[in-house]
C-alpha positions in Angstrom: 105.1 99.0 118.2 106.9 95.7 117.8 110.2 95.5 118.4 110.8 93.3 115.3 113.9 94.6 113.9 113.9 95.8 110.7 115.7 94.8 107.8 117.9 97.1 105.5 117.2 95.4 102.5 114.3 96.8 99.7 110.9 95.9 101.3 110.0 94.1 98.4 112.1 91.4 100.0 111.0 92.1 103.2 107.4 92.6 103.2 106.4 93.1 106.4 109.4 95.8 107.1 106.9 98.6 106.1 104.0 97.6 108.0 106.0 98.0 111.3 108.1 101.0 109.8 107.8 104.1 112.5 108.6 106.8 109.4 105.2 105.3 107.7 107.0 104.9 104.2 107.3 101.6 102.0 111.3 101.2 101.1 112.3 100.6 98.0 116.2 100.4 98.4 118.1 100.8 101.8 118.5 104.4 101.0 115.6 105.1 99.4 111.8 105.4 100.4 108.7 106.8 99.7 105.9 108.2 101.7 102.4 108.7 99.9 100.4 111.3 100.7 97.3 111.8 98.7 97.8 111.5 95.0 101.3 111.8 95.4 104.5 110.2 96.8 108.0 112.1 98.2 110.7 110.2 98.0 113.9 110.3 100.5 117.1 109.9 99.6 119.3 108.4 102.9 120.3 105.5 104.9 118.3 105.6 108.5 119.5 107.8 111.1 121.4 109.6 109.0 121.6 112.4 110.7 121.3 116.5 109.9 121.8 117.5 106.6 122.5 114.0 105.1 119.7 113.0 103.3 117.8 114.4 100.1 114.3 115.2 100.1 112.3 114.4 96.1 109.5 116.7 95.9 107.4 118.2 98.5 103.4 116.8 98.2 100.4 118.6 98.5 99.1 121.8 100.5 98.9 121.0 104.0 101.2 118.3 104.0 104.5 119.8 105.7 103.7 118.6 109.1 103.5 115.0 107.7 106.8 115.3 105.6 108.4 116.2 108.4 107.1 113.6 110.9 108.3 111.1 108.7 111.8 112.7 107.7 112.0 112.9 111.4 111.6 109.2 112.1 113.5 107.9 109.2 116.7 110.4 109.8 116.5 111.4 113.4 115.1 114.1 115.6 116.0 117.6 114.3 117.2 116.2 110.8 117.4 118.3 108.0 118.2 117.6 104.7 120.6 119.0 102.5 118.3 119.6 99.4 115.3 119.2 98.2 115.1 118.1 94.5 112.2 119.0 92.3 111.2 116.5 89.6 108.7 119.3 88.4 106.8 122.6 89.8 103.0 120.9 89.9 101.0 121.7 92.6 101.3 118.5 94.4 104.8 118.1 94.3 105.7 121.4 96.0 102.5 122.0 97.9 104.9 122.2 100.8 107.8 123.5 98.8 107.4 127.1 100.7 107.0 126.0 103.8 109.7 123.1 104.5 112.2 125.1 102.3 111.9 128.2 104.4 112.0 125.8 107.7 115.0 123.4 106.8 116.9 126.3 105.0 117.8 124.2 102.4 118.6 124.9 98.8 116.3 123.9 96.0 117.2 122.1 93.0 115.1 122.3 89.4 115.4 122.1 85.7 115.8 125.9 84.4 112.8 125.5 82.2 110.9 125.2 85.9 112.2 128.0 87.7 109.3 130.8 86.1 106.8 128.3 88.5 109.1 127.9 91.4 110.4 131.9 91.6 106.7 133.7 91.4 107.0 135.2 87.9 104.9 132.1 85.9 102.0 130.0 86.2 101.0 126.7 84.8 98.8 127.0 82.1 95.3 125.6 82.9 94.8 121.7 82.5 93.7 119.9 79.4 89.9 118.3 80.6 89.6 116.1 77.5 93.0 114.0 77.9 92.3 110.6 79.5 88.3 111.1 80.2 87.5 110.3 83.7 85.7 112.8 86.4 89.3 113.9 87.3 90.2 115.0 84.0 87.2 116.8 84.1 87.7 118.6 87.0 91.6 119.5 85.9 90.9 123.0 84.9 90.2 123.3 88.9 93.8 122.2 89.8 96.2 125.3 91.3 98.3 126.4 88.3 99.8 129.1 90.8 103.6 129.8 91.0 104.9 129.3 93.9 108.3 131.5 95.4 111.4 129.8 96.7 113.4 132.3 94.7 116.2 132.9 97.0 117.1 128.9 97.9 116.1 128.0 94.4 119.2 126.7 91.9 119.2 124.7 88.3 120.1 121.3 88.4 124.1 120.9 87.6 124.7 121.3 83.8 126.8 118.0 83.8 123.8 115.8 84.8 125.1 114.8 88.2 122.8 115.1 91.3 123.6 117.5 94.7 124.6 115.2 97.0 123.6 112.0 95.8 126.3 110.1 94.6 125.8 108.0 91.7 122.8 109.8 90.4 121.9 111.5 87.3 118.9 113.5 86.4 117.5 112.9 83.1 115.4 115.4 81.0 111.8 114.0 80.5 109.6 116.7 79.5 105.8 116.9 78.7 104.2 116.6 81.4 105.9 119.9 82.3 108.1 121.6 80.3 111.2 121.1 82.6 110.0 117.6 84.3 113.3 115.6 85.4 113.3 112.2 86.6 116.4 110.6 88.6 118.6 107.8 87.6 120.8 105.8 89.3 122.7 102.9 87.5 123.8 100.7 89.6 120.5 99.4 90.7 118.4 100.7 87.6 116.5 102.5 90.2 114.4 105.4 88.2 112.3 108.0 90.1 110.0 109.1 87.5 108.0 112.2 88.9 104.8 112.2 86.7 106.6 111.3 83.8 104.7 107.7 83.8 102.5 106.5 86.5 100.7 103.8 88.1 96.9 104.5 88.5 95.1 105.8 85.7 95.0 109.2 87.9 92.5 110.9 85.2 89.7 108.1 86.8 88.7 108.9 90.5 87.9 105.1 91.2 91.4 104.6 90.0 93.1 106.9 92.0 91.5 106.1 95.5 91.5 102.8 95.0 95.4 102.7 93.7 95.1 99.7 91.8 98.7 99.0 89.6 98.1 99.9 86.3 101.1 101.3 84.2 99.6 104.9 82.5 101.5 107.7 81.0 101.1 111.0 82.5 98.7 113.5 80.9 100.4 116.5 79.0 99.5 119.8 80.5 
C-alpha cells in the first residue's frame, strides 16, 4: 500500500485519494463517503478515525454484504468502531440486505420514516415490482426482486418529527416518496450535499448493460 498520505479534502479534488484509500470507498466530502457494493452504495457519515460510536452508517446494501460493510467501517473509523445509528433512506431489499445482521452486531438504533416501519418491523411486505416501467431485462426480472419485510423491531425508531437528523449535525431529512412510500433523502446545507437513496439515480438500473457497466446517466427511480 503506498504510503502517500491522503488528503482530507472531497476526492473530486483529489483524484487519486480513493485509489489508495484502505476503507475501499470514493469520498465525497471529508466526512462523507460511499462504498458501492453491487447495485448499491452505503454511505458513512464521519471524519476518519473517528472512533466507537461517532459515525452514522446510510443504509445497509445487499444480502451477504455485512462482512464488507464492516471491513470498510473498520478501516475508515478504526478497529472495533461502531456507529451510533444507522439511517434508512428506505426499506428495499438492497438497502437493508444487511440491516438484520449489522443492527443486531453494532447494537445500534435504527432510524426510518413511519410510513417504512410495516417493512422494517416484520408485519409488511413490498408489493411486487412493476415489469413494464423503464423496459430493459432488469425491469423484466423485477417481479423476482425480495419484497420480504425484514425485523429490526426492537432498535427501530421514526425519524425526529422536526426534520433534524440523529447525530449528524447540520442535517435534515427530506420526504421524497414514490419510490417507496416513506423514501427520505438527506440534506445538508452548507455544502448542498444531498444523499438521495433511490429517489433519482445514475445508471439507467432498469438496463443490465447499464447497470454493470455504470456509465453516468441522470434517471429517475422507478415507482414500485
Amino acid at each position: 500500500m503506498s504510503q502517500i498520505p491522503i488528503p482530507q479534502g472531497a476526492s473530486a479534488e483529489h483524484p487519486k485519494a480513493d485509489a489508495i484509500r484502505d476503507d475501499k470507498t470514493r469520498q465525497i466530502a471529508p466526512d462523507v463517503a460511499y462504498r458501492q457494493i453491487a447495485i448499491v452504495n452505503v454511505v458513512f457519515f464521519g471524519p476518519p478515525n473517528a472512533g466507537d460510536r461517532r459515525w452514522i452508517l446510510m443504509d445497509a446494501g445487499v444480502a451477504g454484504s455485512a462482512s464488507a460493510i464492516g471491513s470498510a467501517a473498520q478501516a475508515r473509523f478504526g478497529q472495533g468502531a461502531r456507529p451510533s445509528a444507522i439511517i434508512l433512506t428506505h426499506g428495499h431489499f438492497d438497502h437493508v440486505g444487511a440491516l438484520e445482521t449489522l443492527a443486531a452486531e453494532w447494537d445500534v438504533p435504527v432510524y426510518a420514516h413511519t410510513l417504512e416501519h410495516p417493512y422494517l418491523n416484520g408485519t409488511a411486505s413490498y408489493p411486487p415490482a412493476d415489469p413494464t416501467v423503464g423496459g430493459g431485462l432488469t425491469a423484466l426480472l423485477s417481479p423476482l426482486y425480495p419484497t420480504r419485510a425484514v425485523d429490526v423491531s426492537p432498535r427501530l425508531q421514526a425519524l425526529p418529527d422536526d426534520h433534524t437528523v440523529p447525530d449528524m449535525p447540520g442535517w435534515r431529512w427530506l420526504q421524497t416518496p414514490g419510490h417507496s412510500p416513506g423514501h427520505v433523502s438527506l440534506w445538508r446545507a452548507t455544502d448542498r450535499l444531498l444523499i438521495a437513496g433511490d429517489a433519482f439515480v445514475t445508471t439507467r438500473q432498469e438496463s443490465v448493460y447499464s447497470a454493470v457497466t455504470q456509465a453516468p446517466e441522470m434517471h429517475g427511480a422507478s415507482m414500485n
